[in-house]
MMTF fields as JSON, N, C-alpha, C and O atoms, coordinates in Angstrom:
{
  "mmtfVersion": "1.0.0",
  "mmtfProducer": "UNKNOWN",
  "numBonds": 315,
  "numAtoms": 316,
  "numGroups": 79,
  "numChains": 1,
  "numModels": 1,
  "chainsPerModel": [1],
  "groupsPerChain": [79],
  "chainIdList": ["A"],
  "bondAtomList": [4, 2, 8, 6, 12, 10, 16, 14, 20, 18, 24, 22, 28, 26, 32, 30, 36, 34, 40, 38, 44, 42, 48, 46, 52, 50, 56, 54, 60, 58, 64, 62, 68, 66, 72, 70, 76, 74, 80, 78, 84, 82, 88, 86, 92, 90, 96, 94, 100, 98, 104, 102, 108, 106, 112, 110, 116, 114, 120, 118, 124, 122, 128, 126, 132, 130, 136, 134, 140, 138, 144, 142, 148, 146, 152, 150, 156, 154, 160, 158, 164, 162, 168, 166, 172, 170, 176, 174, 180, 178, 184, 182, 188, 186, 192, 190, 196, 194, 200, 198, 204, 202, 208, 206, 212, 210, 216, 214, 220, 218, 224, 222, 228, 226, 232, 230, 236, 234, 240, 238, 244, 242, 248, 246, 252, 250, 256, 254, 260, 258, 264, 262, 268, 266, 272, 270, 276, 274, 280, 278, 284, 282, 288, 286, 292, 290, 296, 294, 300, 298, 304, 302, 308, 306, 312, 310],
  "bondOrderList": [1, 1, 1, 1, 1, 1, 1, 1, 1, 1, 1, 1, 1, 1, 1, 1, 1, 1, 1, 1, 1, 1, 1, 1, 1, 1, 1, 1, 1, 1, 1, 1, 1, 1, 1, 1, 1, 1, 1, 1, 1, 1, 1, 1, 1, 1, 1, 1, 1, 1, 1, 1, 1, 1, 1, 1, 1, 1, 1, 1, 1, 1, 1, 1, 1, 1, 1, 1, 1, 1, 1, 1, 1, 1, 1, 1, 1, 1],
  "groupList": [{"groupName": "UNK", "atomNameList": ["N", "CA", "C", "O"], "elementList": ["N", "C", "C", "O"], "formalChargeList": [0, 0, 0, 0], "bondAtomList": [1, 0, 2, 1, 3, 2], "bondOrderList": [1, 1, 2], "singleLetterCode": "X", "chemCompType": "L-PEPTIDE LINKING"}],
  "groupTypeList": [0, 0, 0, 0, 0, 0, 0, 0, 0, 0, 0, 0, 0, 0, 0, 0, 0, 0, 0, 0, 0, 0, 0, 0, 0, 0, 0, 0, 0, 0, 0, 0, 0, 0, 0, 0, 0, 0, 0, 0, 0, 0, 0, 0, 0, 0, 0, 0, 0, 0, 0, 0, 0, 0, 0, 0, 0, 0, 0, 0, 0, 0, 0, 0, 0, 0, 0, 0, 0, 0, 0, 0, 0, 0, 0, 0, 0, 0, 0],
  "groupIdList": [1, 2, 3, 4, 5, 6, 7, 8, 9, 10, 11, 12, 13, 14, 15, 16, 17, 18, 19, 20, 21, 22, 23, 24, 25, 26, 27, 28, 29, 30, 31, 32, 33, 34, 35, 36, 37, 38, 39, 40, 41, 42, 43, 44, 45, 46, 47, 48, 49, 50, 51, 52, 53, 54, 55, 56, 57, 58, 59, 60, 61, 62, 63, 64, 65, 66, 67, 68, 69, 70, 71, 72, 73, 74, 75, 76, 77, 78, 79],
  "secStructList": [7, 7, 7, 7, 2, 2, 2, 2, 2, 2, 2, 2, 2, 7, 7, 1, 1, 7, 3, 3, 2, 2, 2, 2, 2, 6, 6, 1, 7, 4, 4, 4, 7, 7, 2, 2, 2, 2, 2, 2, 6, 6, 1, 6, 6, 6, 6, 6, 1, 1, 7, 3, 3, 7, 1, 1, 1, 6, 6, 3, 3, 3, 7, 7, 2, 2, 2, 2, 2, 2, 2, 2, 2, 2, 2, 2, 2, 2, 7],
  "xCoordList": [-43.763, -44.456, -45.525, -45.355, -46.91, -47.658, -47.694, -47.813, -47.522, -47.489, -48.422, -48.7, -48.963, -50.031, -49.615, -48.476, -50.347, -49.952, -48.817, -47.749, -49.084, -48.283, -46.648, -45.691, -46.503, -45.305, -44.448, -43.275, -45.718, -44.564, -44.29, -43.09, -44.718, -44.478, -42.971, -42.002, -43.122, -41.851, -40.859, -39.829, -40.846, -40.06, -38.983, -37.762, -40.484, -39.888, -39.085, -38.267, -39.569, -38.533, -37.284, -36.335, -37.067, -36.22, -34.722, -34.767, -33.651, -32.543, -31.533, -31.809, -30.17, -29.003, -28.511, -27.575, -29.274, -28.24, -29.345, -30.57, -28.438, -29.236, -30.374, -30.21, -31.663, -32.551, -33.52, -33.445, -34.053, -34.836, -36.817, -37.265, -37.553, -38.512, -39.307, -39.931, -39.236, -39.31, -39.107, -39.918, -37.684, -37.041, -37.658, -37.614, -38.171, -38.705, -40.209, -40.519, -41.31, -42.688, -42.576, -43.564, -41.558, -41.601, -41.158, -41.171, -40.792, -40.962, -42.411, -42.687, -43.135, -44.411, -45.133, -44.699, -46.77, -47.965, -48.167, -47.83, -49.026, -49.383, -50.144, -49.646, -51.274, -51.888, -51.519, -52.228, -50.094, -49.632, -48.04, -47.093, -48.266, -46.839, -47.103, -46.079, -48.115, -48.638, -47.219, -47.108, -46.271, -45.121, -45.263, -44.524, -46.747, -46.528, -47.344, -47.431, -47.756, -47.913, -46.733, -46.16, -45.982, -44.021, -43.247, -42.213, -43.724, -42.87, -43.352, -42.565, -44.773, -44.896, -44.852, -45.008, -44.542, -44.02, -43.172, -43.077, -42.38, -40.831, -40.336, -39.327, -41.447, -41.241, -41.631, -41.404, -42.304, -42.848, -42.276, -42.595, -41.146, -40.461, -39.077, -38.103, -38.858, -37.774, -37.799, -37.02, -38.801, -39.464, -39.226, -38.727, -39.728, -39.274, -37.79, -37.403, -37.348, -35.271, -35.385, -34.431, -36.451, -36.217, -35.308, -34.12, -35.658, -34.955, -34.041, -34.182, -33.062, -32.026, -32.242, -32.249, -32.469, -32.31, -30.779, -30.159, -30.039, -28.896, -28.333, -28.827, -27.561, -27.439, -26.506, -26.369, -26.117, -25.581, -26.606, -26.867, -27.105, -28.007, -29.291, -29.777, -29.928, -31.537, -32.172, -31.711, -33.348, -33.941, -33.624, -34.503, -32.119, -32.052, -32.328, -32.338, -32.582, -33.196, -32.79, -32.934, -32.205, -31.891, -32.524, -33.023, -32.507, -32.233, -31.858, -30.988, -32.11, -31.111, -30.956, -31.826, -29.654, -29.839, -31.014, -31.327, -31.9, -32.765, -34.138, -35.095, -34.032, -34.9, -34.498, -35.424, -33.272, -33.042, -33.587, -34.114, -33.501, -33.715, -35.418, -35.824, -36.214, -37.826, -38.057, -38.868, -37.619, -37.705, -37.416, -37.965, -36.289, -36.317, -37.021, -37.346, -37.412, -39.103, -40.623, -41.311, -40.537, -41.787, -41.663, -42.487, -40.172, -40.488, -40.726, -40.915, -40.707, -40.712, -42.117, -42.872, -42.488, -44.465, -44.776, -45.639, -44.654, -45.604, -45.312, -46.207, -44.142, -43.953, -44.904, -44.733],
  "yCoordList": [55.446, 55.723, 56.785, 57.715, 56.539, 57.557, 58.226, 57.702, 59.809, 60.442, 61.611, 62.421, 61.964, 62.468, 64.357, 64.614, 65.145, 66.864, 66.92, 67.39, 66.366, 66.845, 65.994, 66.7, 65.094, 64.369, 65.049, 65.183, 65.295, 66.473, 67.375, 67.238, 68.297, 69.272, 69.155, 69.898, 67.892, 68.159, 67.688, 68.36, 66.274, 66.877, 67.486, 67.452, 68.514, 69.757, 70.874, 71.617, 70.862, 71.665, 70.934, 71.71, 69.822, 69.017, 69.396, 69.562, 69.466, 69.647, 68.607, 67.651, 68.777, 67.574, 68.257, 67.762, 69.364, 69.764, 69.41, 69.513, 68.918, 68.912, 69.811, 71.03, 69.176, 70.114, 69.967, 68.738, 70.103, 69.979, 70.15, 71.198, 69.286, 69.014, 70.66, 70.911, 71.568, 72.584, 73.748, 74.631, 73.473, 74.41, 73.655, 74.174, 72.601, 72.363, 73.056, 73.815, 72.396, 72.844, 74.399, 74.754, 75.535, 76.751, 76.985, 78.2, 76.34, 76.366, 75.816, 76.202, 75.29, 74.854, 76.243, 77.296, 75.785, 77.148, 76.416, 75.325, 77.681, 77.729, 76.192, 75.31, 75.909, 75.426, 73.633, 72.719, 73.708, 72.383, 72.264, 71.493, 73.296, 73.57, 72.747, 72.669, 72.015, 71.244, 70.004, 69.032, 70.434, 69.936, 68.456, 67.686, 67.866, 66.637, 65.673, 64.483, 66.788, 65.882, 66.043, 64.954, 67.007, 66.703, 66.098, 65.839, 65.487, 64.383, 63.367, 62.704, 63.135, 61.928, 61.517, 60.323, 62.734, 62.844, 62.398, 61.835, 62.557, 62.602, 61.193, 60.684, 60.47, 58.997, 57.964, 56.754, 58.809, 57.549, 57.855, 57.187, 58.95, 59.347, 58.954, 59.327, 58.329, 57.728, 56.542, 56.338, 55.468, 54.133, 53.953, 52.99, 55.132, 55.275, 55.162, 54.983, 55.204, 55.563, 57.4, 58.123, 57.653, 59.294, 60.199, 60.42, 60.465, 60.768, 59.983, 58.776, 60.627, 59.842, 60.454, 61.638, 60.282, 60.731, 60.682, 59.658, 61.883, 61.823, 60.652, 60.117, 60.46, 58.741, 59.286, 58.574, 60.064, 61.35, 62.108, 61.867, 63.515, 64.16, 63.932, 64.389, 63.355, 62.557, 64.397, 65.502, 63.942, 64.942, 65.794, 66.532, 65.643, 66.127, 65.248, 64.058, 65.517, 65.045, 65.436, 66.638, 64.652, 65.252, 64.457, 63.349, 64.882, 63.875, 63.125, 63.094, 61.913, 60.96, 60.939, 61.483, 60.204, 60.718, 60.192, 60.643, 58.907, 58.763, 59.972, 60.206, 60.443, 61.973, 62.667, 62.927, 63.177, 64.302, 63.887, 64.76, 62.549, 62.692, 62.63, 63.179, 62.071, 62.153, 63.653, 64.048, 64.621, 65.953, 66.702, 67.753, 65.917, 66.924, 66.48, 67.304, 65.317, 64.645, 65.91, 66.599, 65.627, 66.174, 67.95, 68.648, 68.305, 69.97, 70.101, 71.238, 69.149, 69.564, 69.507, 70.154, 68.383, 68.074, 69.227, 69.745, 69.906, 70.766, 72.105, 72.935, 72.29, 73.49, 73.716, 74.632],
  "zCoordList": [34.626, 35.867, 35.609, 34.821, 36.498, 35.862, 37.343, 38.45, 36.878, 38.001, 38.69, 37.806, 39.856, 39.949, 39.515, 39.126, 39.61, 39.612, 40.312, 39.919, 41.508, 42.622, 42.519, 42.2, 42.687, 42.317, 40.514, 40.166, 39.85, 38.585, 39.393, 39.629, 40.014, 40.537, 41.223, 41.069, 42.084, 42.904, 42.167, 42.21, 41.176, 40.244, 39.931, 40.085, 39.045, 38.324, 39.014, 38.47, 40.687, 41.235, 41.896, 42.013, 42.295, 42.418, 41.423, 40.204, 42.125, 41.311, 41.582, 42.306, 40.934, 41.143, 42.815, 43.443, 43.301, 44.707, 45.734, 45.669, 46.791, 47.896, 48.226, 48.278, 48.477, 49.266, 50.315, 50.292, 50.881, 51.83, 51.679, 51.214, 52.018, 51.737, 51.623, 50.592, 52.589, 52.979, 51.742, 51.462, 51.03, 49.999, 48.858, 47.742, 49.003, 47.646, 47.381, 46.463, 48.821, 49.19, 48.825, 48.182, 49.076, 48.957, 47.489, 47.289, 46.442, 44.695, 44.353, 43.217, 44.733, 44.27, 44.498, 44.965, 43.862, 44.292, 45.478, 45.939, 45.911, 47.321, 47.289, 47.988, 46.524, 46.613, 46.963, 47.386, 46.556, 46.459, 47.204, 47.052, 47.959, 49.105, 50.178, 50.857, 50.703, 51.858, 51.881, 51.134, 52.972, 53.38, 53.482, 52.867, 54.695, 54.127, 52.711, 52.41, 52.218, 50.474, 50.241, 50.196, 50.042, 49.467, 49.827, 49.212, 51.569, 52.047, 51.219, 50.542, 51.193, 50.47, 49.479, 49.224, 48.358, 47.194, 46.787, 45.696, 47.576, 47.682, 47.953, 47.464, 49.057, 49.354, 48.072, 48.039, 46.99, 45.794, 44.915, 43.932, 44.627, 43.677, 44.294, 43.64, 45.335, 46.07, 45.447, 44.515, 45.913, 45.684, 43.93, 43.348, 43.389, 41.552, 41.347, 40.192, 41.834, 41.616, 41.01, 40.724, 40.978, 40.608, 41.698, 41.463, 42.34, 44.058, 44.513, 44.711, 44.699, 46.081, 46.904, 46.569, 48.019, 49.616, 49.986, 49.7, 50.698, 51.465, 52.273, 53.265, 51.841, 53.316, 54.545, 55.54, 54.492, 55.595, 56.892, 58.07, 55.497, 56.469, 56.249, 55.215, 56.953, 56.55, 56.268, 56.552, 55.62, 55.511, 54.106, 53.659, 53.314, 52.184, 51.022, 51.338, 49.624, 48.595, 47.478, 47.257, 46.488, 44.856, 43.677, 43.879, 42.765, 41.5, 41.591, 42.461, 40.87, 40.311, 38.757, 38.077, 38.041, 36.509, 35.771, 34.669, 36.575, 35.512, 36.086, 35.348, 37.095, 37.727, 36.737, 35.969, 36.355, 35.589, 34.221, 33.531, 33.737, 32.697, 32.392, 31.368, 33.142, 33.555, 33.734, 32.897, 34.542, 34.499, 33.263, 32.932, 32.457, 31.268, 30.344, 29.489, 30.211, 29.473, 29.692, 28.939, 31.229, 31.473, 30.965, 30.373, 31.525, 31.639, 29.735, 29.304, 28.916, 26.998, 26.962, 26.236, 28.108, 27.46, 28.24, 27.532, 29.146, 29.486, 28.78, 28.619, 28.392, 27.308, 26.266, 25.462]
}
């Protein structure tokens, strides 16, 4: 998948624990905290199998293992 700045970004702050579009937008720079680019981030990194969405409480967001393993790809290339 080729992915834009913004979709690494969320990503890279994306973890295996629940979070909220909000707690993620507030780990990015300012410049790329704009809540709904991270919703929509979040909706094409869903569509990727990177993201699972909660099937409970709408609104939360994690990894999935092939996310974790794309995140630990990307976080070596940008090192």
């Amino acid at each position: 998948m080729s992915m834009t700045p913004l979709q690494q970004s969320v990503l890279l702050a994306l973890t295996t624990e629940w979070q909220t579009p909000a707690q993620i937008a507030g780990q990015l720079p300012k410049a790329s905290s704009n809540l709904s680019d991270v919703n929509q981030s979040l909706k094409d990194l869903l569509r990727e199998g990177l993201v699972q969405a909660n099937p409970v409480v709408i609104g939360l967001y994690r990894l999935t293992t092939l996310g974790t393993t794309i995140k630990t790809t990307e976080w070596r290339e940008n090192q």
